[in-house]
N, C-alpha and C positions, 0 to 999 in steps of 0.2 A: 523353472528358472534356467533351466540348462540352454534352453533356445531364445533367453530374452538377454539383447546387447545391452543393453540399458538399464542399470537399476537408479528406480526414482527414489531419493530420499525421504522421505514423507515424516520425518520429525517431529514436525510443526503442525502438520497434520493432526496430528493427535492432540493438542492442545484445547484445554477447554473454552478460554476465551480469543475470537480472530481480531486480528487487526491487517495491516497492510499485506504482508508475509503469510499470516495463516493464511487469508482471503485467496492469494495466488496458488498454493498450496493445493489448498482444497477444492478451486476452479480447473487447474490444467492438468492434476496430475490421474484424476478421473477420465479425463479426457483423453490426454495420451496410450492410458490401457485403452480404451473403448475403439481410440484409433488404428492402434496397429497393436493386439494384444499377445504376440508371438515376439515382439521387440524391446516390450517393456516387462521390469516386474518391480514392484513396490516394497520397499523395507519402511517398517513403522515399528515405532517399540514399543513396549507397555506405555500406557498412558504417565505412569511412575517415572516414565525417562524420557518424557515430553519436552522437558524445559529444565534449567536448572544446571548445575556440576552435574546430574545423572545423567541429562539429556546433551551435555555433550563429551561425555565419556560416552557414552551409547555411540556418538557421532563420530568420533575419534577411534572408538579402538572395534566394536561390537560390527558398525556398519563397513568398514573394508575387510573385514573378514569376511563378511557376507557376502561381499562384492568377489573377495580370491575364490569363494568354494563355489562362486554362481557362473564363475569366466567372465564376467561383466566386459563391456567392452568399456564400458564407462561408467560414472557414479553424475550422476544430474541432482542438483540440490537445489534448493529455491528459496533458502533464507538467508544470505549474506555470509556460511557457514560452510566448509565441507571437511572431509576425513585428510587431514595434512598428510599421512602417509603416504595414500592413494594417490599413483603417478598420474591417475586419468579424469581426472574433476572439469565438470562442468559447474559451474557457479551462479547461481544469482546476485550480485550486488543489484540493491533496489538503488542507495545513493549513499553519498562518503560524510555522513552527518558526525559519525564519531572522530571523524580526522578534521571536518572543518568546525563542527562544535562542540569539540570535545567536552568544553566546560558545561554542557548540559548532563552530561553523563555522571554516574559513579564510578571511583574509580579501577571497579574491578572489570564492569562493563566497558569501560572505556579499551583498558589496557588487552582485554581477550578480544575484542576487534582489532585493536591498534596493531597487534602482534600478527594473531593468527590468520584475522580476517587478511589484512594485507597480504600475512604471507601465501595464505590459500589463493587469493586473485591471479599474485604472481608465477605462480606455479601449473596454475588452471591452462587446460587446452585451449580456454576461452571464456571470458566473463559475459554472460548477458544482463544489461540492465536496462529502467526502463523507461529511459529518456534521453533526450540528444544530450541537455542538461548535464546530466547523470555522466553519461559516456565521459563529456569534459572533466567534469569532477573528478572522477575515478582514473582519469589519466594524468592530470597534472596531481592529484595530490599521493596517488598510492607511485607514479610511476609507471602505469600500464602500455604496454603498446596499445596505439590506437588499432591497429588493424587485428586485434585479438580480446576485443570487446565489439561485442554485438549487440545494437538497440533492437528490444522488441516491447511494446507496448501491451496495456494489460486491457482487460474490458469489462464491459457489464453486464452485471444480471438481467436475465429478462426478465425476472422479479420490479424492477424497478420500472413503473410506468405512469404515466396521469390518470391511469384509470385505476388505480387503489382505492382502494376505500379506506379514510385515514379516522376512519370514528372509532373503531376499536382501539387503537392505539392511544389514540387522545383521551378516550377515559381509565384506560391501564392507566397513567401516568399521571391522570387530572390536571392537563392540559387544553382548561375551560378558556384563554384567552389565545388572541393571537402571537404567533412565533415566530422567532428570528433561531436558526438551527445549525448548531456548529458542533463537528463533528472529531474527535481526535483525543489521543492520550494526554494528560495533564503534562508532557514535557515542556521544559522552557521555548524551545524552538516553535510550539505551535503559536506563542505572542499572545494569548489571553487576555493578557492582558491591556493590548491595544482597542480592547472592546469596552473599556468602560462608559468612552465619553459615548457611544452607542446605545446600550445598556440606558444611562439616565434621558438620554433622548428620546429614545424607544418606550421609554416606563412611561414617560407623558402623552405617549397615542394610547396607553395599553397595551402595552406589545412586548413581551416575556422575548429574553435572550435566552438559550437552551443548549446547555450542552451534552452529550452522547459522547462516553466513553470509560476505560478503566484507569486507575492510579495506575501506572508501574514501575516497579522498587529503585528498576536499572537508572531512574534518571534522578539528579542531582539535587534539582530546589524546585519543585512541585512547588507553586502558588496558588491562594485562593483568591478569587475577582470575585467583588462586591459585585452581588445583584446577577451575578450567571448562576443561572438552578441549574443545576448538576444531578444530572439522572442516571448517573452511574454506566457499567456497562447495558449496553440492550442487547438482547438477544436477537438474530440474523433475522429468523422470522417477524420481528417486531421493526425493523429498520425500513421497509418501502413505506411504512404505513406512517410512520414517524417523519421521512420526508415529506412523503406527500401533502402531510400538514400542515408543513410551514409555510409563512409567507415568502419567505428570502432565505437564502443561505450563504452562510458566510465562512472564510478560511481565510484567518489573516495571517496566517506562516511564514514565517521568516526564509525557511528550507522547507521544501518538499522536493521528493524525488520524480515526482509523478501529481500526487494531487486525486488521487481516484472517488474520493467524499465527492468532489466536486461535479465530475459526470455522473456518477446515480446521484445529485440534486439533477442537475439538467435534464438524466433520462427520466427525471419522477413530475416533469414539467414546474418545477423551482427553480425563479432568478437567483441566479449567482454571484455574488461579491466576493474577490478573491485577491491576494497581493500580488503587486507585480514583481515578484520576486522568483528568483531560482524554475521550477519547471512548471509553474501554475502559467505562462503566458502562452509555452506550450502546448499545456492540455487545453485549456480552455479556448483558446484561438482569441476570436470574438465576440463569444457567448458570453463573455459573463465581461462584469465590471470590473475593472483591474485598479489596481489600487496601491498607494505607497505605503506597507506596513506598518511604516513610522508615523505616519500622520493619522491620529485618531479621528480628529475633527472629522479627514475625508472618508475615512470608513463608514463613521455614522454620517456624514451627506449622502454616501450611495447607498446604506440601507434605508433611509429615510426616504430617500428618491425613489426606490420601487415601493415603500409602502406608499406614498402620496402618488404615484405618477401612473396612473393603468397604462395608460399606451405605454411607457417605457416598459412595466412588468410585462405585458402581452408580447412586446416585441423579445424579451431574453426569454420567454418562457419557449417561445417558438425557436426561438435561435438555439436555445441549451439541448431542446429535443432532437435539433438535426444532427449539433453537435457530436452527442452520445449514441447516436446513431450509427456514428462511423467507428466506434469501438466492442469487438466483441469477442468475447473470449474462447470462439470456436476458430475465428482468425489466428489471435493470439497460439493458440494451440499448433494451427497445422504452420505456422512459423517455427514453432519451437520443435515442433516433428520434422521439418523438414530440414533446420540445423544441425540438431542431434543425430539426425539419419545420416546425414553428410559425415559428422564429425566420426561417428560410432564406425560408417563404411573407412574413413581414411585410417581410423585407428586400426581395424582387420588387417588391412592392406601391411601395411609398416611392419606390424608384429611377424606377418607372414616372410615378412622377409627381413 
């Protein structure tokens, strides 16, 4: 520890179920030791202080300790979260969902972002997050300077490909007809419920809407949509397989910060329906179908349209694969190595004098 500038947070790492945040976690922060392993060293806690009041008492008091006795030059964190103490934070904000939809939240989840997360942004040597999108958000609404936030984008597994084999997965699940695959936590903001008039459209070809993913406690009025089968969370391993078999994929989100469901559909050779809302126009470019959240009808017209229309399906199927092709999370990485290496070299510098 004595020779590494950089201690990576890893938290969330330890977490037993991933979603957006574990995902990045568990993709760069491997990578970073393996990149330069005399510059990094990783603090994780018992899995006991993963999540929860433990897990950010762990975060708060446990991990800048570890950070004064290690000389850190810095504390790198990658979940929206870091040690308020700590003069020297780098940050993740992924995007400002608790400040712009607060009402989705509880309100203790609310109020520990509203507070801390802000005031950790603020205080940070530098927030990266990870969309232009995003950047705006977190600066009009927390107040950020623009020039002390940094966009860097996230990528994809190479797990995710059209060459899966998605029969294992389809009889795990007994997923004997065809799917429409939507991917994301039961929060209000993912819009669920814009899938209905879809859902009964869809049920007249045969064709099952399917959703992937966990309850979680932090958000506000969890709803249940008529006719979406809900298959709880999947396990990582079971996720290429799970795309790969759907016919369409869909994400009608009101807020995303990024959208990453959306390119492992693309990189798994699955058309994509997506809303035109917040950072989904960003990721997705041209690849996929863009859509006005609010309008159910045209959701289910553009899942209807790749299940009836081969050539359109053939044409996003190819477009989605170039797509996700330009995102990859070894990129991703020696971006964040070579900021952090910046930031950690200018910290040395200052202290020295």
């Amino acid at each position: 520890m004595s020779t590494a500038r950089v201690l990576l947070n890893a938290r969330v790492a330890a977490r037993p179920t991933i979603t957006g945040v574990e995902r990045w976690a568990l993709e760069v922060i491997p990578r970073l030791r393996a990149l330069a392993p005399d510059s990094y060293a990783v603090a994780r806690p018992p899995a006991a202080a993963s999540a929860g009041l433990l897990g950010q008492l762990w975060e708060q008091t446990v991990l800048p300790a570890w950070a004064a006795r290690s000389s850190a030059s810095l504390i790198f964190s990658v979940a929206n979260l870091a040690p308020l103490a700590w003069p020297r934070n780098v940050v993740m904000l992924h995007d400002a969902a608790p400040f712009r939809h607060p009402d989705a939240y509880s309100r203790s989840y609310k109020l520990w972002h509203q507070r801390w997360g802000a005031a950790v942004g603020r205080r940070s040597l530098r927030v990266v997050t990870v969309s232009e999108f995003s950047a705006r958000e977190l600066v009009q609404l927390l107040g950020l300077d623009p020039g002390s936030v940094s966009v860097i984008a996230g990528g994809v597994g190479a797990g995710f490909s059209p060459t899966v084999d998605p029969a294992p997965v389809r009889a795990k699940f007994a997923l004997h007809r065809m799917y429409v695959l939507t991917i994301g936590t039961d929060e209000p903001r993912k819009n669920l419920q814009a899938l209905t008039v879809a859902i009964k459209r869809l049920a007249e070809l045969g064709v099952d809407v399917v959703r992937a993913g966990d309850a979680r406690r932090h958000f506000s009025d969890p709803t249940a949509v008529p006719g979406l089968r809900s298959l709880g969370y999947v396990q990582e391993q079971d996720l290429p397989g799970l795309y790969r078999g759907a016919s369409a994929f869909v994400l009608p989100s009101v807020y995303e910060g990024f959208g990453l469901p959306c390119l492992e559909a693309m990189a798994s050779g699955v058309p994509v329906v997506a809303a035109n809302r917040a950072a989904l126009p960003e990721t997705c470019g041209t690849a996929a179908v863009l859509v006005d959240p609010d309008d159910r009808e045209a959701i289910a017209d553009a899942l209807l349209g790749i299940m009836q229309d081969a050539a359109l399906a053939a044409r996003l199927r190819e477009a989605g694969v170039s797509r996700a092709g330009g995102f990859a999370w070894e990129r991703t990485t020696a971006e964040l190595h070579s900021l952090l290496s910046e930031l950690a070299a200018a910290t040395e510098e200052h202290r020295r004098h």
